[in-house]
N, C-alpha and C positions, 0 to 999 in steps of 0.2 A: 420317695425315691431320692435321686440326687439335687434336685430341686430343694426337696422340705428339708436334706442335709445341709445345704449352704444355708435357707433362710435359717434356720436353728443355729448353725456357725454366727452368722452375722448377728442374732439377736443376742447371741451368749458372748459376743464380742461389744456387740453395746452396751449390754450389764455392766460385763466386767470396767468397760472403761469409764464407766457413771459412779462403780465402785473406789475404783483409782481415783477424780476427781472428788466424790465425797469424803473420802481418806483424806486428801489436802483440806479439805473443808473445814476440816476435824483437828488439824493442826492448825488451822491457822485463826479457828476458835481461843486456842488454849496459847498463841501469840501475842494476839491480840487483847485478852485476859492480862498477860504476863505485861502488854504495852501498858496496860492503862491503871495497873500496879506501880508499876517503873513510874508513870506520870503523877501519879500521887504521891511517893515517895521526893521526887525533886520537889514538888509544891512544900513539902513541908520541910524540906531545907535549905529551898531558896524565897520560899513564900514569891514567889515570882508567877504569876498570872495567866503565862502561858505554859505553865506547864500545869495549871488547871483546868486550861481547855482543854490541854493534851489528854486528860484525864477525861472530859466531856466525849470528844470527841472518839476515842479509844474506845471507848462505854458503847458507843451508838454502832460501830461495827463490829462490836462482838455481838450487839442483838442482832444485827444484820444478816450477820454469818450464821448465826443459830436457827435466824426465820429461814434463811436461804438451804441450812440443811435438811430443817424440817417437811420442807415443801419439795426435794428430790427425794428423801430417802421413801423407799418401797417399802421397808419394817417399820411396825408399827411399834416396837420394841424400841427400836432406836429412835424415833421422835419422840417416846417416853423418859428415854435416857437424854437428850435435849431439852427437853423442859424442864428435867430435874437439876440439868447444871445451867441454867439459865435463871431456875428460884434461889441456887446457892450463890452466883454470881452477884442477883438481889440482895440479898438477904449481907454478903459481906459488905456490897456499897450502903445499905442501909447501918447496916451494926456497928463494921467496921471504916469504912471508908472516910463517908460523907460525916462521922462524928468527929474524926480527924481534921476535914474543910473545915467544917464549925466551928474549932477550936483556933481554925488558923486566922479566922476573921478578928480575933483578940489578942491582940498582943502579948496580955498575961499569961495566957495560955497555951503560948506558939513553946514555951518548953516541956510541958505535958504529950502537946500533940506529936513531940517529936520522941518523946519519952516509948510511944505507941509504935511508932515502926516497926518495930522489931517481930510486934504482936500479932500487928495488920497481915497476916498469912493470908491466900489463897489455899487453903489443905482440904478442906472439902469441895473447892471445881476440882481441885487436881484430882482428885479418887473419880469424881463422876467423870470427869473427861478421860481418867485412865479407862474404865469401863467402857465406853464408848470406844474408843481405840479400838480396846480389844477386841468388842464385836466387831469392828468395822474392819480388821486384821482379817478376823475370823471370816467373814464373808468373801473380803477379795479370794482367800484361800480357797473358799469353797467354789466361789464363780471361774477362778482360773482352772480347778479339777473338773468341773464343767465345761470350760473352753475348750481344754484338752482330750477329753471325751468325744463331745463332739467332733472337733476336727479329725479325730480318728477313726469316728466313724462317715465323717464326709470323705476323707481319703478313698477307705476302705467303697464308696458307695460311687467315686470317680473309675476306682482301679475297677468295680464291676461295669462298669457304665462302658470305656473304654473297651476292657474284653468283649462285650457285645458288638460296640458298634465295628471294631477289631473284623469278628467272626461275620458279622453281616458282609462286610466291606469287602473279604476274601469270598462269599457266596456271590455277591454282585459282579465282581470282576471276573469270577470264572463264568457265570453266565453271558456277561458283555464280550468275553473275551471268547466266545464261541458263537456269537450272533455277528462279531463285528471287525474280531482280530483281523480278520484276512483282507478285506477291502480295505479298513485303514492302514493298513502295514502296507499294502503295493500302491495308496495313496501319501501315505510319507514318504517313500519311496520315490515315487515321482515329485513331490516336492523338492529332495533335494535334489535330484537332477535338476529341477530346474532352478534350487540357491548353487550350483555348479553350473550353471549361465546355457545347459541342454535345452534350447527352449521346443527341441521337436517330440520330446517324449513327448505319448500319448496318455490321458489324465483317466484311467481306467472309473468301472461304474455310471460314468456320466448317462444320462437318462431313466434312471433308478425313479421310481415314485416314493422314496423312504429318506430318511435320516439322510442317510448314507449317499444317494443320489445329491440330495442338496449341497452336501461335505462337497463331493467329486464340482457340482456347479461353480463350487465359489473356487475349486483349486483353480478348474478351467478360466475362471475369468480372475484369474490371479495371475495364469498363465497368458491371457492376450495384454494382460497390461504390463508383464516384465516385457513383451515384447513388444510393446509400444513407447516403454522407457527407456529400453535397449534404443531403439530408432533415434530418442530422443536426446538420451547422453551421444548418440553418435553422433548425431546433427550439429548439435550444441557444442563439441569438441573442435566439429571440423570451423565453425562459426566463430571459435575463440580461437584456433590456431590462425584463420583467414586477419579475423582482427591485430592479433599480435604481431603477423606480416606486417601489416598495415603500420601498426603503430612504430615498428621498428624501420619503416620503410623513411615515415617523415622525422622519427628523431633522427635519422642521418641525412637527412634533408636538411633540416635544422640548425644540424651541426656544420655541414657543408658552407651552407650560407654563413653562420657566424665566422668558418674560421676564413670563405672569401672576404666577407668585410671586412673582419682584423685585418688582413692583407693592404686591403683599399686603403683603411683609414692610417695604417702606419707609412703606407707609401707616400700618401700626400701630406702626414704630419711632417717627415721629411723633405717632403720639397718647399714646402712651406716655413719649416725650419731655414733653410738654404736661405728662399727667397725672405724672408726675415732678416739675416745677415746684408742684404747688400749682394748677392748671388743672383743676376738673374741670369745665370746656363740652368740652375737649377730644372732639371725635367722628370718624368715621373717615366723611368724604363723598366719596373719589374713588370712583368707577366700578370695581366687580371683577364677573370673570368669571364665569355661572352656579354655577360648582361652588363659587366664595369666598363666593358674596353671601350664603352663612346664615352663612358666620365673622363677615362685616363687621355682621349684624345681631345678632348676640350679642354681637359687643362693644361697639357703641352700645348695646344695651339694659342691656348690666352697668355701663355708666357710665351710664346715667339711673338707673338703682337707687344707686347706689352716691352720686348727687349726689344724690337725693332722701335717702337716709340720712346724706349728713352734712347736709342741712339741720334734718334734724329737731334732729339730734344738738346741730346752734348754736341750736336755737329754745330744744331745751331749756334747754341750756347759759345761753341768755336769761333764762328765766323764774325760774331757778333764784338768779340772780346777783340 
């Protein structure tokens, strides 16, 4: 069924992309080939050392890459055709390659060995790694017309899947919709009445031993609890409007007192200014608020003392002189 069309999608989706991956494999065989060509060639025109290793070293991941193909590919064809260009790869380090090194180790020699490049080909990896390609062309081909198969018949095996559960799904609802339409619909019904803030509709069905009874239970006690919320936004409104009184009550309290002090304190910096000067009529006559008005009469009354004692003080100072 639909089941064994996905896993079969999904298997033919991991072929394919183990084929796409082996394809790179396959190039990069016949790169690495092409490296360790390239590295022998500079060895023998620079006789320079590292590009002997380069040549070493090039060598060891083309076998790498070849054991690495041989040990994913699923054709046995194709790891045949891997070990044929893995003997030809041999066979030109042996023939061709490694007689060139040898030559390079001799001075007398190093113009023979160079005499040889030209000769030192790759033409038989090249044909067996063309061969390889082509199968491994050939098979992505084949596994992607398999991918696409499949997927078309998993399509095809959703769309029937669907139309069922489709035609089920219209047999279910017209029988739900003839056992239950009606109670649930004058129970929505009273639902929104009461999200329209009705909290006296009545919650029809309630006492039902079925389904349908339970539904109605839980509207009811949906229902005593919008009306126990209702109570409580109300409470809570009147509890924050009460506060807000309040609060509005002492910042003008607040304010009040700040700006009687202001009052206070500028009256008496002024008389204090005066008496500062050498002024003692200086006296303190604005208007202060019950709770000031015994400051502002204790300080006129210490400046009427305080001007009666220096008068004496120049009477005497008078009488004296």
């Amino acid at each position: 069924g639909l089941l064994y069309s996905l896993e079969t999608l999904d298997s033919s989706a991991i072929k394919n992309a183990r084929s796409y991956e082996n394809s790179e494999l396959v190039d990069a065989m016949l790169a690495s080939a092409i490296e360790q060509q390239n590295a022998l060639r500079a060895y023998v025109l620079t006789a320079d050392d590292e590009h002997k290793d380069n040549y070493a070293k090039r060598g060891m991941e083309t076998d790498q890459q070849i054991a690495e193909f041989q040990a994913r590919t699923s054709l046995p064809e194709q790891r045949e055709r891997a070990t044929l260009l893995k003997a030809a790869l041999e066979e030109w380090r042996t023939k061709q390659a490694e007689p060139q090194i040898a030559m390079m180790a001799d001075p007398l020699t190093h113009a023979e060995a160079r005499s040889m490049t030209g000769r030192v080909r790759l033409t038989k990896v090249r044909a067996i790694h063309s061969e390889l390609e082509t199968a491994q062309e050939q098979l992505i081909a084949e596994r992607a017309a398999e991918q696409r198969r499949v997927a078309r018949q998993a399509e095809l095996a959703l769309a029937l899947g669907s139309f069922l559960a489709l035609a089920c799904a219209i047999g279910m609802g017209v029988l739900l919709s003839r056992m239950i339409a009606r109670p649930v619909t004058a129970m929505t019904q009273a639902m929104n009445r009461l999200a329209e803030g009705d909290e006296a509709v009545a919650v029809p069905a309630v006492g039902r031993g079925d389904e349908i009874g339970q539904m109605a239970q839980a509207v009811l006690t949906f229902k005593e609890a919008a009306v126990q919320k209702r109570r409580a936004e109300v409470e809570a409104a009147e509890q924050r409007r009460n506060a807000e009184t309040e609060r509005r009550r002492n910042e003008e309290a607040q304010a009040q007192t700040a700006r009687d002090q202001a009052v206070v304190v500028q009256a008496l910096e002024h008389a204090l200014s005066q008496l500062s000067r050498g002024d003692l009529t200086a006296r303190v006559a604005q208007a202060f608020t019950p709770e000031y008005e015994q400051l502002k009469r204790d300080f006129n009354a210490a400046m009427d003392t305080l001007q009666r004692t220096m008068s004496v003080v120049v009477g005497n100072t008078g009488a004296i002189g």
